[in-house]
C-alpha positions in Angstrom: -23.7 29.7 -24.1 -22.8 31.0 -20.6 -25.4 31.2 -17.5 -27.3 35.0 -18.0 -27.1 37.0 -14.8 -30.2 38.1 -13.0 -30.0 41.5 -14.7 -30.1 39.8 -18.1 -33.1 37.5 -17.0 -36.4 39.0 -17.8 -38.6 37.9 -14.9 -41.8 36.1 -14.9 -44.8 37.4 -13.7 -46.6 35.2 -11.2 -44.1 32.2 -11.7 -42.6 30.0 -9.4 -39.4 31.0 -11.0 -38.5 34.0 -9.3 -35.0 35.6 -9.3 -33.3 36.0 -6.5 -29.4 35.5 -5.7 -29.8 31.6 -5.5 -30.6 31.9 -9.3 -27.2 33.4 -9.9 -25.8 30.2 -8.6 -24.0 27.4 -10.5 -27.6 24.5 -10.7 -24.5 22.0 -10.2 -23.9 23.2 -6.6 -27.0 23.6 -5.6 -28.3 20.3 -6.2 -25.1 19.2 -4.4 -25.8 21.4 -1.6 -29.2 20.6 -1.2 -28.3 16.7 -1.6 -25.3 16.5 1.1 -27.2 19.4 3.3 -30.8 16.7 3.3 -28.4 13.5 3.8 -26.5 15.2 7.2 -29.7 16.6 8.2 -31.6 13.3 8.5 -28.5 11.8 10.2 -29.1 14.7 13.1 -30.7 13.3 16.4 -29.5 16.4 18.4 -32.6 19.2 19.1 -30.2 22.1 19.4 -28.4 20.7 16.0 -31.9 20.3 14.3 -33.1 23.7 15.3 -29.8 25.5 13.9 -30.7 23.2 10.5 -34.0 25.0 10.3 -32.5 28.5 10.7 -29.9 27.8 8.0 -32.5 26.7 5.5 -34.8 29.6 6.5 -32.3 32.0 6.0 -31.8 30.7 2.2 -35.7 31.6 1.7 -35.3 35.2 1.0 -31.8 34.7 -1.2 -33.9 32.1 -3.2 -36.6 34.6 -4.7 -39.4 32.3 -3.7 -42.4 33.7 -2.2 -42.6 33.9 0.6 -46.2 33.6 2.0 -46.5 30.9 -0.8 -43.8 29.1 0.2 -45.1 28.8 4.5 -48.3 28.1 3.2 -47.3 25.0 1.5 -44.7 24.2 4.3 -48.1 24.3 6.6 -49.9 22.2 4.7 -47.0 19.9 4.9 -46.7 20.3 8.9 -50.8 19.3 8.9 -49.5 15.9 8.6 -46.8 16.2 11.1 -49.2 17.3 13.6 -50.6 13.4 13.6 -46.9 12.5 15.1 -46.9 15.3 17.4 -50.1 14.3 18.9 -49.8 10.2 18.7 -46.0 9.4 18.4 -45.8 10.1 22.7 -49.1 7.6 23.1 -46.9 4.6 21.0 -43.3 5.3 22.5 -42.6 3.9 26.1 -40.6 6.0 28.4 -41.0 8.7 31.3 -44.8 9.5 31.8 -46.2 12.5 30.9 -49.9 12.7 30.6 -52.2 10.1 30.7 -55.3 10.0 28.4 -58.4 7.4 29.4 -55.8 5.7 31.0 -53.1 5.3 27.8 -49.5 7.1 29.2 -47.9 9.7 26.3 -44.1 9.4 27.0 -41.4 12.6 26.9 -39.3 10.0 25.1 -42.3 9.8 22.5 -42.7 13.7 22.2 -38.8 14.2 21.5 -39.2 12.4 18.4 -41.8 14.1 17.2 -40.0 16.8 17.4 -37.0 15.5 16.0 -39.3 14.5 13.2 -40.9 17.5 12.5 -37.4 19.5 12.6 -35.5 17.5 10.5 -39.2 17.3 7.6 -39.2 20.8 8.1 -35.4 21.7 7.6 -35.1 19.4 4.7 -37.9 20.2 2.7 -37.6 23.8 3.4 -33.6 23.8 1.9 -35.5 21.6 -0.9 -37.4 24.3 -2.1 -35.0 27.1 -1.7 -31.9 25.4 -4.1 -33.6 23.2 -5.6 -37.9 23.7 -5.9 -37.0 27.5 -7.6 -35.2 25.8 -10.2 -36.5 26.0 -13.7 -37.1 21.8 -14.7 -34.9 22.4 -17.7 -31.5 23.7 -15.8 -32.4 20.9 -13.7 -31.8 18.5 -16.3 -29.2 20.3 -17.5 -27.6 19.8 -14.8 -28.1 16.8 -13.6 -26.6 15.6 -17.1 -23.8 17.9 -16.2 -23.2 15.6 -13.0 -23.2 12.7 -15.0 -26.5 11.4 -14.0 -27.8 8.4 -16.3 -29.1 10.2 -19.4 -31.9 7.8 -20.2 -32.8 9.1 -16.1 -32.6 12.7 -16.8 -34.8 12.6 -20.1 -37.4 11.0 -17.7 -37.0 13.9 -15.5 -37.5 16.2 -18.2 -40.4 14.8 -20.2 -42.5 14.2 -16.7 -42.0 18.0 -15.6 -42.9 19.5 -19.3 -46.5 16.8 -19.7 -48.0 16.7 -16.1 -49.6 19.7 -16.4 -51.0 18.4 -19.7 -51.9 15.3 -18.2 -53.5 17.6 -15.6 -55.6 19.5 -17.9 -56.7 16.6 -19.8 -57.5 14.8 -16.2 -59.8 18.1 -15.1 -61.6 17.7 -19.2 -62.5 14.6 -18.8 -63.6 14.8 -14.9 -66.1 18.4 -16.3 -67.3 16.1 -19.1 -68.8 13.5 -16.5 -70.1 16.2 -14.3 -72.1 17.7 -17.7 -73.0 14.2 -17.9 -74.7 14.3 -14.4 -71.9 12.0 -13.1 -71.8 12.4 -9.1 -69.2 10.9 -6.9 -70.3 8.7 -4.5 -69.5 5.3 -2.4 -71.1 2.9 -5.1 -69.6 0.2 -7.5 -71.1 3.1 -10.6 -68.8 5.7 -9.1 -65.4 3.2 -8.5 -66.0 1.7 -12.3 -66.5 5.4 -13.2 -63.0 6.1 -12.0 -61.9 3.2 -13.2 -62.7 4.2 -17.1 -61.3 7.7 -16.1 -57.9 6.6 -15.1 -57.8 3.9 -18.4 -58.9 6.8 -21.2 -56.4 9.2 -19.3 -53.9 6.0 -19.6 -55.0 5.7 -23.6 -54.8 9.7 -24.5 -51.0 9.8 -22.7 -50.2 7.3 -25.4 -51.5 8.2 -27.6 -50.2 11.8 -26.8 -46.3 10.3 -26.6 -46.8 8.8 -30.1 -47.3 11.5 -31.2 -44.9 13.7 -29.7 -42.0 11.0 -30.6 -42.9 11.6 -34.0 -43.0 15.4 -33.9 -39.5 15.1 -32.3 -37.9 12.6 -35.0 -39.0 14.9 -37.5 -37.0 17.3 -36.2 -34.0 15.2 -35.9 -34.4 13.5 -32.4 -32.1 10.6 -32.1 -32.2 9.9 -28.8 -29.3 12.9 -27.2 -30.5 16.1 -26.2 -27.9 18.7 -27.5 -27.0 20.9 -24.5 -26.7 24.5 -25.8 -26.0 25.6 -22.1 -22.6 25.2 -20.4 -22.1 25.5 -16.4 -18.8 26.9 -14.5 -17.9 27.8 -10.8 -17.6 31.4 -10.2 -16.5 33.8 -7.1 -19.9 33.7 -5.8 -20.6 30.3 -6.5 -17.5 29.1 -3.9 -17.8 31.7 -1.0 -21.9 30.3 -1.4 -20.3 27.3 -1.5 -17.8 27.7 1.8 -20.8 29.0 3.9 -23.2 26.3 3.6 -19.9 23.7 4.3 -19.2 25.7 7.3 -23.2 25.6 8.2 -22.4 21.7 7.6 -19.5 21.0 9.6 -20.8 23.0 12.6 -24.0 20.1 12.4 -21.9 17.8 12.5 -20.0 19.0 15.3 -23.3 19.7 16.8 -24.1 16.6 17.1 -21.0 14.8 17.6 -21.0 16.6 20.8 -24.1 15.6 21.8 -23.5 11.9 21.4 -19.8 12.5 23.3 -21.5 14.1 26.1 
């Protein structure tokens, strides 16, 4: 069965899942991609190379079909915790003076890697979600069987994706149950044992749950293989997509090989 183009995709109302022209795209390449693209990324020291990273993976937002307000709004919640390193990294790195609060000397060395940190989350994460985070889970694994990733790995992969939410829904049951039972949260050895049996039935139930599922799946044959209906090849737009995000690569690279010559 080949890949269905997005005019034969049906799209999904208020899913994650959007189609855009990412979607068209062999799920080989882009987890490729987005796996070389995060590894020369971190390796980047180089503000002017880091910078040109961001705008490459913000220019794959609106070819990935994401949404986009969505999509800032959890890259901001993200950058909330990056705003810690903005504000103590230059207080804990020595170097050139820059301000000096009750007598404790933030550094321009200090403030550079925050930066450099924040760029380099920012870039990475952001490319992250545009190849790889509007994936469905099941291409995924298809695909990462397809690149000969350990099977027993990618049945993990699969099986966590498809029973979190479950395990989700059963977690927010249980938690309603103790608040009709008058149960409040609080900083006392009643609400950390409370917990406590909340996490071990949740623990119980998700067994109980996968024995059950196991023997759904060998009565319909399971034997341990998945059989892969779905079958993956490289076409025209998957290589020119391909060739500009090596050429976005290589200029990096020479990005910041230039910086260290100089």
């Amino acid at each position: 069965m080949q890949r269905l183009t997005s005019a034969e995709k049906a799209p999904r109302t208020g899913s994650l899942f959007t189609i855009g022209p990412i979607a068209d795209l062999d799920p080989r390449l882009r987890i490729v991609l987005s796996t070389v693209f995060a590894l020369i990324v971190v390796g980047l020291s180089d503000l002017l190379a880091l910078s040109l990273a961001v705008l490459v993976a913000a220019a794959l937002l609106p070819l990935s079909g994401l949404p986009k307000k969505r999509t800032l709004k959890r890259m901001a919640g993200m950058d909330g915790f990056i705003i810690f390193t903005l504000i103590l990294l230059p207080f804990s790195v020595p170097g050139t003076p820059m301000i000096s609060v009750f007598g404790i000397s933030a550094s321009w060395e200090g403030l550079w890697q925050a930066v450099e940190i924040a760029l380099t989350a920012n870039a990475v994460i952001l490319a992250l979600m545009c190849l790889v985070g509007s994936m469905e889970p099941v291409t995924m694994g298809h695909a990462l069987h397809a690149l000969r990733m350990p099977e027993q790995l990618v049945q993990l992969l699969m099986f966590t994706i498809r029973y979190i939410e479950t395990l989700r829904s059963e977690y927010l049951r249980l938690r309603s149950a103790m608040k009709m039972r008058g149960f409040r949260p609080g900083t006392n050895w009643h609400t950390y044992r409370s917990f406590g049996y909340l996490v071990g039935m949740m623990l119980v139930r998700a067994l109980e749950r996968s024995e059950r599922v196991l023997g759904a799946m060998k009565c319909r044959g399971f034997s341990g293989r998945f059989v892969l209906l779905e079958s993956f090849q490289m076409r025209d737009r998957d290589w020119i997509f391909a060739s500009w995000m090596t050429t976005a690569m290589v200029l990096l690279v020479l990005l910041e090989a230039w910086h260290v010559v100089a």
